[in-house]
C-alpha positions in Angstrom: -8.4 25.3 -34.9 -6.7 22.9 -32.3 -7.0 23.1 -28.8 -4.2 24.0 -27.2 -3.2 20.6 -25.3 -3.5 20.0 -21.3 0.4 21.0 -21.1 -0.1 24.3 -22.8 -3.3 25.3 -20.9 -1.6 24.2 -17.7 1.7 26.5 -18.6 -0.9 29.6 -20.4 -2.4 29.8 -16.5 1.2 29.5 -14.9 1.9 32.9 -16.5 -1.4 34.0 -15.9 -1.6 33.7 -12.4 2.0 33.1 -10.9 4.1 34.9 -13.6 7.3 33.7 -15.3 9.4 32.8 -12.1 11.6 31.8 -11.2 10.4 29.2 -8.8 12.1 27.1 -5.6 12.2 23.6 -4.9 10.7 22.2 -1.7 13.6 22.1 0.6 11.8 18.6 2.2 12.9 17.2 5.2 16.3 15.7 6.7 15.0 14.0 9.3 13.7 10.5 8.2 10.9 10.4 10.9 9.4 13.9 9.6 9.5 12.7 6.3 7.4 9.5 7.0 5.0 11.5 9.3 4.5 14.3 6.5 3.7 11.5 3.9 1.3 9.5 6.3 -0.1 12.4 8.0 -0.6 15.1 5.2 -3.3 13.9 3.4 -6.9 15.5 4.2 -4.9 17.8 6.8 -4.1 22.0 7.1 -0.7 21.8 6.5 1.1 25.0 7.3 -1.7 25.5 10.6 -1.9 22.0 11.8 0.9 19.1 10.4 3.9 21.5 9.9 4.3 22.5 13.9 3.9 19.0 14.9 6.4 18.1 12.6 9.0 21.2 13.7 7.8 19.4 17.4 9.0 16.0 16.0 12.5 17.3 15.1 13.2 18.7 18.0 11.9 15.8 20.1 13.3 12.9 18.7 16.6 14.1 17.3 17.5 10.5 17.1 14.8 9.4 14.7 16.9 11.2 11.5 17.4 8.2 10.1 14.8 5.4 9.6 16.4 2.9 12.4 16.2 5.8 15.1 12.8 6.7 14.0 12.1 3.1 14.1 13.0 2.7 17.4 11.4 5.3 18.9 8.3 3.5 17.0 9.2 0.7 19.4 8.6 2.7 22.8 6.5 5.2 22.1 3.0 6.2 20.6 3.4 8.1 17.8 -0.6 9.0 18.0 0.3 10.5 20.7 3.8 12.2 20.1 1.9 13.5 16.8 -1.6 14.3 18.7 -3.2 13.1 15.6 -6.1 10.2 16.5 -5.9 8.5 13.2 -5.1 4.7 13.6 -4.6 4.5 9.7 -2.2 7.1 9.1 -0.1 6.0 12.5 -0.4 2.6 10.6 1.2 3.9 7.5 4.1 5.3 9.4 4.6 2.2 10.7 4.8 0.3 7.6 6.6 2.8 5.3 9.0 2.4 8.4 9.5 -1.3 8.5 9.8 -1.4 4.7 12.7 1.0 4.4 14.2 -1.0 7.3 13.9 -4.1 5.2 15.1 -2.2 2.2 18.0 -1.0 4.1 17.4 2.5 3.3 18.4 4.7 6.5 18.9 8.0 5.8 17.4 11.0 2.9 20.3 10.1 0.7 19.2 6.5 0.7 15.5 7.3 0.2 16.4 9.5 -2.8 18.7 6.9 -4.4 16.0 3.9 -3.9 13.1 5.9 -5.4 15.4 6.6 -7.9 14.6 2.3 -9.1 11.3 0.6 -10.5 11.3 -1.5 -7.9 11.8 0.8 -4.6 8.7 3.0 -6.3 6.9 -0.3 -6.9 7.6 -1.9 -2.8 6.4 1.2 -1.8 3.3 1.7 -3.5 2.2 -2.2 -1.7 2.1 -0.4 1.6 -1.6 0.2 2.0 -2.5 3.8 1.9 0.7 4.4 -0.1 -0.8 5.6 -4.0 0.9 6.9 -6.5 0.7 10.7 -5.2 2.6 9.3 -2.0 5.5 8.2 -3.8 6.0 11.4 -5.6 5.0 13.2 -2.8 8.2 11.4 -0.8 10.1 11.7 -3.7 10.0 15.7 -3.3 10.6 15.7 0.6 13.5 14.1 0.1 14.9 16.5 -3.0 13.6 14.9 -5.9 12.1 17.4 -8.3 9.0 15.3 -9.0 4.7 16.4 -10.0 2.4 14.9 -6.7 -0.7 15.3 -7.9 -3.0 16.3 -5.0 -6.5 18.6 -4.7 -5.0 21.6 -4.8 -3.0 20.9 -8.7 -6.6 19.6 -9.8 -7.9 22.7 -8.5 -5.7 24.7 -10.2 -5.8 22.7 -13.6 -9.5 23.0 -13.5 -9.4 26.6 -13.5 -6.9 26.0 -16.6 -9.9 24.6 -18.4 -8.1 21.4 -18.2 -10.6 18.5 -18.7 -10.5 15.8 -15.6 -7.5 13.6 -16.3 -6.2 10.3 -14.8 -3.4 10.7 -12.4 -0.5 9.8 -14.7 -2.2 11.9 -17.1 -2.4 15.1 -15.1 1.5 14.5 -13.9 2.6 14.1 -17.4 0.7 17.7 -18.1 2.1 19.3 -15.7 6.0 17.8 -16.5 5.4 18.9 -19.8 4.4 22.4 -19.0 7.3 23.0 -16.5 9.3 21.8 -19.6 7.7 24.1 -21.9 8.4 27.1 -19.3 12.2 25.6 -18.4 10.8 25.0 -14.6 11.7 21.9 -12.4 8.8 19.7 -12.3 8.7 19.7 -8.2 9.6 23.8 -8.1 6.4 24.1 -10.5 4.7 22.0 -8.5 5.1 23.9 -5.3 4.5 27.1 -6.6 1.5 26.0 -7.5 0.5 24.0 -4.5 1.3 27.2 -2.3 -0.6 29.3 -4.8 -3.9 26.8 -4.1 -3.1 26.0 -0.6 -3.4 30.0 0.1 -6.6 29.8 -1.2 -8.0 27.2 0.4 -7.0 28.0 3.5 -8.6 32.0 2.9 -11.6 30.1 1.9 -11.3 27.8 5.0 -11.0 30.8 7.6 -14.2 32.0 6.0 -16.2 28.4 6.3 -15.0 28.5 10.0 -16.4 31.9 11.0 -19.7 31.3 9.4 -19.9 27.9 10.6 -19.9 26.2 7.5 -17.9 22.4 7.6 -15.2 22.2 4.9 -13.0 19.2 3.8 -9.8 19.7 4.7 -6.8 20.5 2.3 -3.9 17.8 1.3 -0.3 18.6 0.9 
């Protein structure tokens, strides 16, 4: 007999575990400067208990920074370590770059964003910003209301315990576009049904680690 293939296993657990649906799309962000912190902050990071309120904070603090030119000039004046209490000189130097290269690309605003990741060649400039992999760029491409598969810890987690055999990133995405397909999903509202699903977990099984005093790694959007 033939194995059922990485798409089927994938969409045999979706009804498992999260039923038949139907299942939302990630609203994202409208505000250009909380899209490029989430994408540079999120990785390695609680989302919902620790990036998500400094992101609300963000909005509401630099209403100007909607689009990418506001957010860039805020960039100019202030620290955004500090304005995002987040000691990372690598991620703050992500921001910044994703920043400048929209700039240069003149892409201001979420319409923009979802237009140019729409080309080759936007997807390609943005994966030369160091720190930027291919995760990123889907991961961006959803925050801005593309219906796209990021590929993160929690939907390896969750395709593990589909008895799906450790693919390649491109690999994995396919499987999972293929079984939203075969289960007439989006690929992003799959996605996030699934990344909650995982993200709950981890975060139960990180509330545990804490009050025994066990050190966890953190969890990525």
């Amino acid at each position: 007999m033939t194995p059922p293939s990485p798409a089927r296993q994938l969409a045999d657990h979706v009804r498992r575990v999260l039923g038949e649906g139907p299942f939302a799309l990630s609203g994202g962000w409208f505000h250009m400067g909380a899209v490029i912190c989430d994408a540079s902050f999120q990785a390695r990071t609680r989302y919902v208990s620790t990036l998500l309120p400094r992101l609300l904070r963000l909005q509401e603090e630099w209403p100007d920074a909607v689009t990418v030119r506001g957010f860039q000039d805020r960039l100019a004046t202030h620290d955004l370590a500090v304005t995002m209490d987040f000691r990372s000189p690598g991620k703050v130097a992500k921001a910044h770059d994703i920043t400048d290269l929209l700039v240069a690309e003149g892409v201001d605003t979420r319409e923009d964003l979802h237009s140019w990741l729409g080309r080759p060649a936007g997807r390609a400039a943005l994966r030369a910003v160091k720190g930027a992999g291919p995760k990123s760029v889907d991961y961006i491409g959803n925050l801005v209301g593309r219906s796209q598969v990021a590929v993160d810890v929690h939907l390896r987690a969750f395709a593990a315990d589909a008895g799906v055999p450790n693919l390649g990133y491109g690999q994995l995405r396919a499987a999972y576009e293929e079984a939203a397909a075969l289960l007439d999903h989006e690929p992003g509202a799959l996605e996030h049904a699934v990344w909650r699903f995982r993200s709950a977990i981890g975060d139960a099984q990180g509330c545990l680690a804490d009050q025994a005093g066990i050190a966890v790694p953190g969890t990525a959007a």
